[in-house]
N, CA, C and O of each residue as an XYZ file, in Angstrom:
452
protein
N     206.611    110.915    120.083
C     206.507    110.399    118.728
C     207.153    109.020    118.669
O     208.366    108.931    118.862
N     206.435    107.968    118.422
C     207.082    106.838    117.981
C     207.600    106.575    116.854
O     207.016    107.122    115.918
N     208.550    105.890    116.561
C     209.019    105.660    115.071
C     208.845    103.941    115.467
O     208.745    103.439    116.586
N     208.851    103.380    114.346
C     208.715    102.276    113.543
C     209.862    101.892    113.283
O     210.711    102.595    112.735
N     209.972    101.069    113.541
C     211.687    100.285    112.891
C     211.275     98.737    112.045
O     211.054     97.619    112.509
N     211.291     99.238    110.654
C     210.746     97.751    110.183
C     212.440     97.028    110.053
O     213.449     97.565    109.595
N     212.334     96.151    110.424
C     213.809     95.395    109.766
C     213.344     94.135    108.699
O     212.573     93.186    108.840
N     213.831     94.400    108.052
C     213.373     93.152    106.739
C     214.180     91.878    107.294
O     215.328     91.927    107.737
N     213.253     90.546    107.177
C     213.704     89.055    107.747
C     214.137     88.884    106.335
O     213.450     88.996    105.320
N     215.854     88.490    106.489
C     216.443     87.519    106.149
C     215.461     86.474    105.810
O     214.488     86.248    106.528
N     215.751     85.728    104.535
C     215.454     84.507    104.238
C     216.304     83.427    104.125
O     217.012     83.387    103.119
N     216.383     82.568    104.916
C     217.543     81.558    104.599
C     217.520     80.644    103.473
O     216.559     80.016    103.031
N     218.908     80.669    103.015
C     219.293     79.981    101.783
C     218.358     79.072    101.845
O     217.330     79.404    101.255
N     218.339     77.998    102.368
C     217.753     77.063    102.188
C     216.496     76.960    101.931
O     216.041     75.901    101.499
N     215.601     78.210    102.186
C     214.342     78.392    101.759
C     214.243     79.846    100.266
O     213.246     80.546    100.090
N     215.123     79.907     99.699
C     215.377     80.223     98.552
C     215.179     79.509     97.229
O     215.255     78.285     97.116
N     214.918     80.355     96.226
C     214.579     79.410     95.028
C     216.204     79.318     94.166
O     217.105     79.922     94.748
N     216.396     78.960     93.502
C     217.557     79.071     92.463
C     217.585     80.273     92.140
O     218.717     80.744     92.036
N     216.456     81.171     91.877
C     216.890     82.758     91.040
C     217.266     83.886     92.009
O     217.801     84.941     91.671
N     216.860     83.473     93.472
C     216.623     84.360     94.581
C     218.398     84.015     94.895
O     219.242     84.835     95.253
N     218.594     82.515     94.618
C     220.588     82.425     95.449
C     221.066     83.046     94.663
O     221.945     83.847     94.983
N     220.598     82.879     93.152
C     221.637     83.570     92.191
C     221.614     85.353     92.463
O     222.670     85.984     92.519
N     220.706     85.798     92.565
C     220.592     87.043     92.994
C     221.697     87.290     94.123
O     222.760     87.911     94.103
N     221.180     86.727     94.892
C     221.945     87.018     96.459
C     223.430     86.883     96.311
O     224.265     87.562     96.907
N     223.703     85.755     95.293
C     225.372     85.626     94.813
C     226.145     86.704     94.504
O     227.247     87.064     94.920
N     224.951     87.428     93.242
C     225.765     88.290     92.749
C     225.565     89.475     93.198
O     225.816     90.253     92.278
N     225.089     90.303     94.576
C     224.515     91.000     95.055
C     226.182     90.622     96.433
O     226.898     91.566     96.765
N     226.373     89.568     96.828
C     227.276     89.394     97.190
C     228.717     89.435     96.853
O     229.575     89.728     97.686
N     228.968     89.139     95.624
C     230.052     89.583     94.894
C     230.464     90.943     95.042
O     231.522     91.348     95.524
N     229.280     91.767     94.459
C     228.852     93.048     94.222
C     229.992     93.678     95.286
O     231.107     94.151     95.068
N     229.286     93.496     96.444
C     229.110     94.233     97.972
C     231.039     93.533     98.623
O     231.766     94.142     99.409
N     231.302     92.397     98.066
C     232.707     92.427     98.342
C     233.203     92.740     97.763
O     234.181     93.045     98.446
N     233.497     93.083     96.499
C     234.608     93.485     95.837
C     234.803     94.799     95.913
O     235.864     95.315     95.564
N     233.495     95.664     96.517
C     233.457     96.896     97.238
C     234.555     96.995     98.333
O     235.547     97.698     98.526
N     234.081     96.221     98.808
C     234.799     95.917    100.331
C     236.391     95.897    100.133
O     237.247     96.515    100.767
N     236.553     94.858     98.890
C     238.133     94.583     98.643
C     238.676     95.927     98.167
O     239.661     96.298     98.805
N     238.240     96.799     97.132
C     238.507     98.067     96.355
C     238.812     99.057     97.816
O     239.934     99.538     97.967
N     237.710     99.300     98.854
C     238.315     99.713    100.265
C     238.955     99.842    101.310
O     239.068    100.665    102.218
N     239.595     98.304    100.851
C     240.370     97.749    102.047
C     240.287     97.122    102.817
O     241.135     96.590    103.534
N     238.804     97.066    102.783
C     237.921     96.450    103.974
C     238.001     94.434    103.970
O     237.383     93.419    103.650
N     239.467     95.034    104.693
C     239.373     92.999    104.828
C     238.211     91.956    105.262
O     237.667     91.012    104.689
N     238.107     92.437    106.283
C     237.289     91.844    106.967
C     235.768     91.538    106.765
O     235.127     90.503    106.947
N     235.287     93.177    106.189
C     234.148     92.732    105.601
C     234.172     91.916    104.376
O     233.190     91.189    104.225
N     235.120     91.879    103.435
C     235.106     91.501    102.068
C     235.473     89.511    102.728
O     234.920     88.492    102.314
N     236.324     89.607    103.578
C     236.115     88.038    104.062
C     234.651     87.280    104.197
O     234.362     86.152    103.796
N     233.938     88.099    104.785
C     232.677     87.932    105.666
C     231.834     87.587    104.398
O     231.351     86.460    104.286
N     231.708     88.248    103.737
C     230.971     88.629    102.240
C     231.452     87.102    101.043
O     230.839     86.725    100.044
N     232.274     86.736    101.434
C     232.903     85.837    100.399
C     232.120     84.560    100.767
O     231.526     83.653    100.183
N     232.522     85.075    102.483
C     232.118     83.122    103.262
C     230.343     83.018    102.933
O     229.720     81.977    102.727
N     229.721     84.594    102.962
C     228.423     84.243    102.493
C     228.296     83.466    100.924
O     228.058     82.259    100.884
N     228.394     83.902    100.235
C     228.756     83.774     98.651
C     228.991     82.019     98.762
O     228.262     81.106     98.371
N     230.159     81.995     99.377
C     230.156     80.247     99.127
C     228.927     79.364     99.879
O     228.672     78.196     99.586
N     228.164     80.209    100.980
C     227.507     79.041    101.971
C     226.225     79.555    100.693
O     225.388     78.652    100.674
N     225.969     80.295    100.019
C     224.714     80.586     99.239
C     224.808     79.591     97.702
O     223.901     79.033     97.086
N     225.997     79.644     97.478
C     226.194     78.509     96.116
C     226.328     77.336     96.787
O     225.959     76.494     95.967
N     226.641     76.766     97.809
C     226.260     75.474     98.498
C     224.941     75.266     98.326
O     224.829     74.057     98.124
N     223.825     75.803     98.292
C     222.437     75.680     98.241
C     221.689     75.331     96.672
O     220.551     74.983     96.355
N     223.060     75.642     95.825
C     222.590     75.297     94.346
C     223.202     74.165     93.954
O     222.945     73.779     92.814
N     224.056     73.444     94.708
C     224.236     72.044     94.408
C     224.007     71.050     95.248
O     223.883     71.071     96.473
N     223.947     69.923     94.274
C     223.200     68.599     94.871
C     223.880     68.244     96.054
O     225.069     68.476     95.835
N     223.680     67.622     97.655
C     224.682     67.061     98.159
C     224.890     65.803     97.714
O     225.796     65.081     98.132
N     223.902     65.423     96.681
C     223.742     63.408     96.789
C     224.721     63.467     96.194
O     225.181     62.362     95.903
N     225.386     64.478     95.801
C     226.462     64.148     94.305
C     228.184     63.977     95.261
O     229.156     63.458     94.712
N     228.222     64.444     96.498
C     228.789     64.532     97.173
C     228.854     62.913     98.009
O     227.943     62.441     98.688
N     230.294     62.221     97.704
C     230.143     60.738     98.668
C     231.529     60.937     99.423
O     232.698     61.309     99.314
N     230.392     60.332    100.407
C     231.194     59.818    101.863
C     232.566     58.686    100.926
O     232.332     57.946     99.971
N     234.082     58.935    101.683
C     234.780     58.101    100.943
C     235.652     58.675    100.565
O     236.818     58.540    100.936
N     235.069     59.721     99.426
C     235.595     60.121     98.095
C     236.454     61.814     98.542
O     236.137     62.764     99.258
N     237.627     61.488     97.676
C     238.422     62.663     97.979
C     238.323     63.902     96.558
O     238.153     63.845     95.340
N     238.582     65.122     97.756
C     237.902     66.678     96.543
C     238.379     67.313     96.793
O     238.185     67.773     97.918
N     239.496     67.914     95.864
C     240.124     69.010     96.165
C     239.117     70.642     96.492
O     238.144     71.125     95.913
N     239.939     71.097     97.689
C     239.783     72.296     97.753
C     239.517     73.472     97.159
O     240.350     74.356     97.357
N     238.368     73.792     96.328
C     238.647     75.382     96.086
C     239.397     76.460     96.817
O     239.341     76.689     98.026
N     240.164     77.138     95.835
C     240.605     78.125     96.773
C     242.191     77.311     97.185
O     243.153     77.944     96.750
N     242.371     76.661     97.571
C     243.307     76.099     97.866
C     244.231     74.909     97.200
O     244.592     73.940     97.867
N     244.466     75.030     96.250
C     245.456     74.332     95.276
C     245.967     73.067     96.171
O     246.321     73.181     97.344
N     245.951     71.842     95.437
C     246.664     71.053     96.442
C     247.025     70.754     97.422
O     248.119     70.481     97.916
N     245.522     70.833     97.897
C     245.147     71.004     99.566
C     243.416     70.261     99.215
O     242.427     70.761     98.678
N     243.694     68.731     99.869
C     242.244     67.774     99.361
C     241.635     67.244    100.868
O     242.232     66.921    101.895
N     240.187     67.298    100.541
C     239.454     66.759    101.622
C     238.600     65.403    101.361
O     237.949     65.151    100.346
N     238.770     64.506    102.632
C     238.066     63.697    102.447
C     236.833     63.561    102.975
O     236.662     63.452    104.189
N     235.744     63.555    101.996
C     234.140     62.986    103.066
C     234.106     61.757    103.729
O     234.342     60.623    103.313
N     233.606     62.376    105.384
C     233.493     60.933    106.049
C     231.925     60.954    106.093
O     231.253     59.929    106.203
N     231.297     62.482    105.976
C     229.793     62.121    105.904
C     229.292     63.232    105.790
O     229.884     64.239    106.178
N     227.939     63.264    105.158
C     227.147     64.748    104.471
C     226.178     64.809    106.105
O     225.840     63.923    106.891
N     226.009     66.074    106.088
C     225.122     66.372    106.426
C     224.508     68.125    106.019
O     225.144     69.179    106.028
N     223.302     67.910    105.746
C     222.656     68.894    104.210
C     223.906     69.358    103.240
O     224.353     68.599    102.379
N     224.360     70.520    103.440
C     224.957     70.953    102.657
C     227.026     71.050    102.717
O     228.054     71.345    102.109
N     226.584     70.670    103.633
C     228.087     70.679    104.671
C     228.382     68.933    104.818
O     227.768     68.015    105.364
N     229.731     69.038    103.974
C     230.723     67.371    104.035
C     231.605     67.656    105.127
O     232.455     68.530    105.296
N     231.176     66.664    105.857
C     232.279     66.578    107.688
C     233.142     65.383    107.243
O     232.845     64.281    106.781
N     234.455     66.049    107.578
C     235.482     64.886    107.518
C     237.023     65.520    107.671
O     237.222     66.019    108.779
N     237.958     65.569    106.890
C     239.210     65.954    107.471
C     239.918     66.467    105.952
O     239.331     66.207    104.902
N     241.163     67.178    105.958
C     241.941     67.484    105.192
C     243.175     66.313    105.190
O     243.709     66.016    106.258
N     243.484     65.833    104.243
C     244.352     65.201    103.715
C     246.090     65.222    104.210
O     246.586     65.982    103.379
N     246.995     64.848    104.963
C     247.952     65.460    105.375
C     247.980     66.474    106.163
O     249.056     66.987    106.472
N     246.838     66.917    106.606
C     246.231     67.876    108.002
C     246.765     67.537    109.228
O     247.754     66.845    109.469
N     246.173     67.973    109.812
C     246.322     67.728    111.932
C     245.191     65.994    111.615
O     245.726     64.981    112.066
N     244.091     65.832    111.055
C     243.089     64.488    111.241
C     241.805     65.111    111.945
O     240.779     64.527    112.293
N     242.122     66.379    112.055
C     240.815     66.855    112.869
C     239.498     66.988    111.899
O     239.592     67.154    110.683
N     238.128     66.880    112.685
C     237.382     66.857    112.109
C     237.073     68.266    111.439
O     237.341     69.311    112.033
N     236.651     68.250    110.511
C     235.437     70.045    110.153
C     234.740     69.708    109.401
O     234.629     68.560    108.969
N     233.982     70.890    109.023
C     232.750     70.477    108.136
C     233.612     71.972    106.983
O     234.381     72.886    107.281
N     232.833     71.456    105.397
C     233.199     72.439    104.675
C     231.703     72.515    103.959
O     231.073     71.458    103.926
N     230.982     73.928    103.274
C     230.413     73.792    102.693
C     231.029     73.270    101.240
O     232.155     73.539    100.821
N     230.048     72.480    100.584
C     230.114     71.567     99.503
C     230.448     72.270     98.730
O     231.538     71.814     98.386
N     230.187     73.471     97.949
C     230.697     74.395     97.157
C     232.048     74.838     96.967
O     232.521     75.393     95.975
N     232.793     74.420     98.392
C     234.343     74.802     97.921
C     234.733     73.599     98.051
O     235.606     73.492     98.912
N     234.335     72.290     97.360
C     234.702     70.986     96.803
C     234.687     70.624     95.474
O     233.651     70.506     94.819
N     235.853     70.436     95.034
C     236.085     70.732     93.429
C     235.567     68.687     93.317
O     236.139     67.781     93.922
N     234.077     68.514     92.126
C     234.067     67.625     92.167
C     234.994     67.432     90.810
O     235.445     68.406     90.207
N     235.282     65.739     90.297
C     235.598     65.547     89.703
C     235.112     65.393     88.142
O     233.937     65.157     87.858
N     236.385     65.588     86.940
C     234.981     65.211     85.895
C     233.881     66.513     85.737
O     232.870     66.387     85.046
């Protein structure tokens, strides 16, 4: 007897509409705060980092400039500077850091205003 294994394809954010991220956001929320109520660190980490790379996909990067310094979500007085976009992800460094490079998704960049 054979069985069938359908696995449903993932759609990547980026080929999502606005109602499909918002879904997936709160479908993500959902599914961590499960996770957090369990204990489940790790998954509820995992679940969060999705959540932010999926609301990265609902904002503009143009709005995002190379230059310009943005505080951290999540992290209070802790600011990054863009040295340069690429799609959704600003590469550049933390402020009073080590100088090393990373990339952050744009979503945990508090713009200004």
């Amino acid at each position: 007897m054979k069985v069938a294994l359908w696995m449903e394809q993932e759609k990547r954010y980026s080929a999502m509409t606005e109602y499909e991220l918002k879904r997936e956001i709160a479908a993500l929320n959902e599914k961590a705060r499960k996770a957090e109520q369990m204990g489940m660190v790790n998954e509820y980490a995992v679940l969060e980092r999705k959540a932010v790379m999926a609301k990265a996909y609902l904002l503009d990067p143009k709005t995002f400039k190379p230059g310009e310094i943005y505080e951290i979500d999540g992290d209070p007085g802790t600011y990054f500077k863009i040295d340069y976009m690429n799609g959704v992800f600003a590469w550049g460094y933390r402020l009073g850091g080590s100088g090393k490079e990373e990339a952050l998704p744009i979503s945990m960049l508090i713009q200004k205003g």
